[in-house]
C-alpha positions as CSV (number, residue, x, y, z in Angstrom):
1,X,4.1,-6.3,-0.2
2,X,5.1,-3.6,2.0
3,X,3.7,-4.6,5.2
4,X,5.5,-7.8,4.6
5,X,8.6,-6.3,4.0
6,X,8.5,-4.2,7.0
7,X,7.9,-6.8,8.9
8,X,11.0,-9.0,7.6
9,X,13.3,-5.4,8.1
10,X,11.8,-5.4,11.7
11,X,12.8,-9.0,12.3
12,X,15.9,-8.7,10.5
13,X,17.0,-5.7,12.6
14,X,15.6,-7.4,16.2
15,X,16.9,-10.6,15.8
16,X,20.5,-9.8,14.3
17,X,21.3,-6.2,15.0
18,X,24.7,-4.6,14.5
19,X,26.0,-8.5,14.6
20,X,27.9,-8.5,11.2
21,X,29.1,-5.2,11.7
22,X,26.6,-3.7,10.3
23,X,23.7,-1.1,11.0
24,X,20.3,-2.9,12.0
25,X,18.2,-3.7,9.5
26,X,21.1,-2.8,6.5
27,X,20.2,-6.2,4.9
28,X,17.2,-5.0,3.4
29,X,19.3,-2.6,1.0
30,X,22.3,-4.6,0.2
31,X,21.0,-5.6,-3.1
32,X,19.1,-3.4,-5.6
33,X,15.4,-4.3,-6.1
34,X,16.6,-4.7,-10.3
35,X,18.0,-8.1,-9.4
36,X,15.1,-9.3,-8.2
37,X,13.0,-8.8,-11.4
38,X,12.4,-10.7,-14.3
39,X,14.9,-12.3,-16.7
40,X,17.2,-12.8,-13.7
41,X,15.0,-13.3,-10.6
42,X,11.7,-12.5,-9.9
43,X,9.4,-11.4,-6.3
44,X,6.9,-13.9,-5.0
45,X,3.9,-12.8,-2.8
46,X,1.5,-15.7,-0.9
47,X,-2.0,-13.6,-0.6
48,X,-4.2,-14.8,1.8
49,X,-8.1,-12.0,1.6
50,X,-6.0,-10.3,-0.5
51,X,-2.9,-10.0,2.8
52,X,0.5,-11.0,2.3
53,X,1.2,-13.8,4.4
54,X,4.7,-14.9,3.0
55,X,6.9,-14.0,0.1
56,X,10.6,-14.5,-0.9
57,X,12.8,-13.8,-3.9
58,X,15.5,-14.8,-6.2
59,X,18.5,-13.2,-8.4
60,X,20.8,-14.8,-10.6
61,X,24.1,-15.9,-9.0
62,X,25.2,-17.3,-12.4
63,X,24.1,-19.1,-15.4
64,X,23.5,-22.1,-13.7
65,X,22.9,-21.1,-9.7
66,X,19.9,-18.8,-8.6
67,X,20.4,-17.6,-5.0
68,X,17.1,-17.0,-3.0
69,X,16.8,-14.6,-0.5
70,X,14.3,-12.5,1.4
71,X,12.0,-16.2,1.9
72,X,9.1,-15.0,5.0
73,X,6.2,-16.0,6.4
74,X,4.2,-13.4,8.8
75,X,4.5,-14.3,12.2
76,X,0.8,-14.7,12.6
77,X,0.9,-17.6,9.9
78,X,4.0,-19.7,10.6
79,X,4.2,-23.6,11.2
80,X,1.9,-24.0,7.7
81,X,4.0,-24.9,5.1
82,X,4.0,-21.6,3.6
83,X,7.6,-20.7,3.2
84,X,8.0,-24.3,1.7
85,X,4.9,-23.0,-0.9
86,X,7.6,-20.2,-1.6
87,X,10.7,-22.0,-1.9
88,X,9.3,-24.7,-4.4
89,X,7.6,-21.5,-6.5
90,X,11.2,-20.0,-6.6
91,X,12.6,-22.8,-7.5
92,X,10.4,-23.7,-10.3
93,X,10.5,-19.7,-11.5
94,X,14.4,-19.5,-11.1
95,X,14.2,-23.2,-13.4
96,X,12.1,-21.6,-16.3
């Protein structure tokens, strides 16, 4: 997942900058990586040759709203459907 996340910190930092007011790429550690895990949220990974090609995540908002964040597709494999494979995963995780 690291390469993946890199590259989402990369595009996060390029394409937004200091625009909130805040240091490139600060997104990344606004939220510990605990919410993201399992009761409350969970970390998806699309492998393609065993390569992440797309990922995303979720964390509880509150006992009936999950809020999903981090939802990328590498730039190589965009215009597939695969961020849409992620969101639908999410949701069905962030249901159960």
């Amino acid at each position: 997942a690291e390469p993946l996340v890199e590259q989402l910190t990369w595009e996060y930092a390029t394409r937004y900058g200091s625009y909130f007011g805040e240091p490139p790429g600060a997104e990344m550690s606004r939220y510990p990586a605990e919410l993201f895990a399992p009761p409350d949220g969970n970390f998806v990974l699309l492998l393609r040759d065993g390569r992440a090609i797309a990922g995303g995540a979720f964390k509880r908002y509150d006992e009936r709203t999950a809020e999903m964040k981090r939802i990328w597709t590498h730039s190589d494999f965009r215009r597939q459907g695969l961020a849409r494979r992620i969101v639908v995963e999410l949701e069905l995780q962030a249901i159960r």
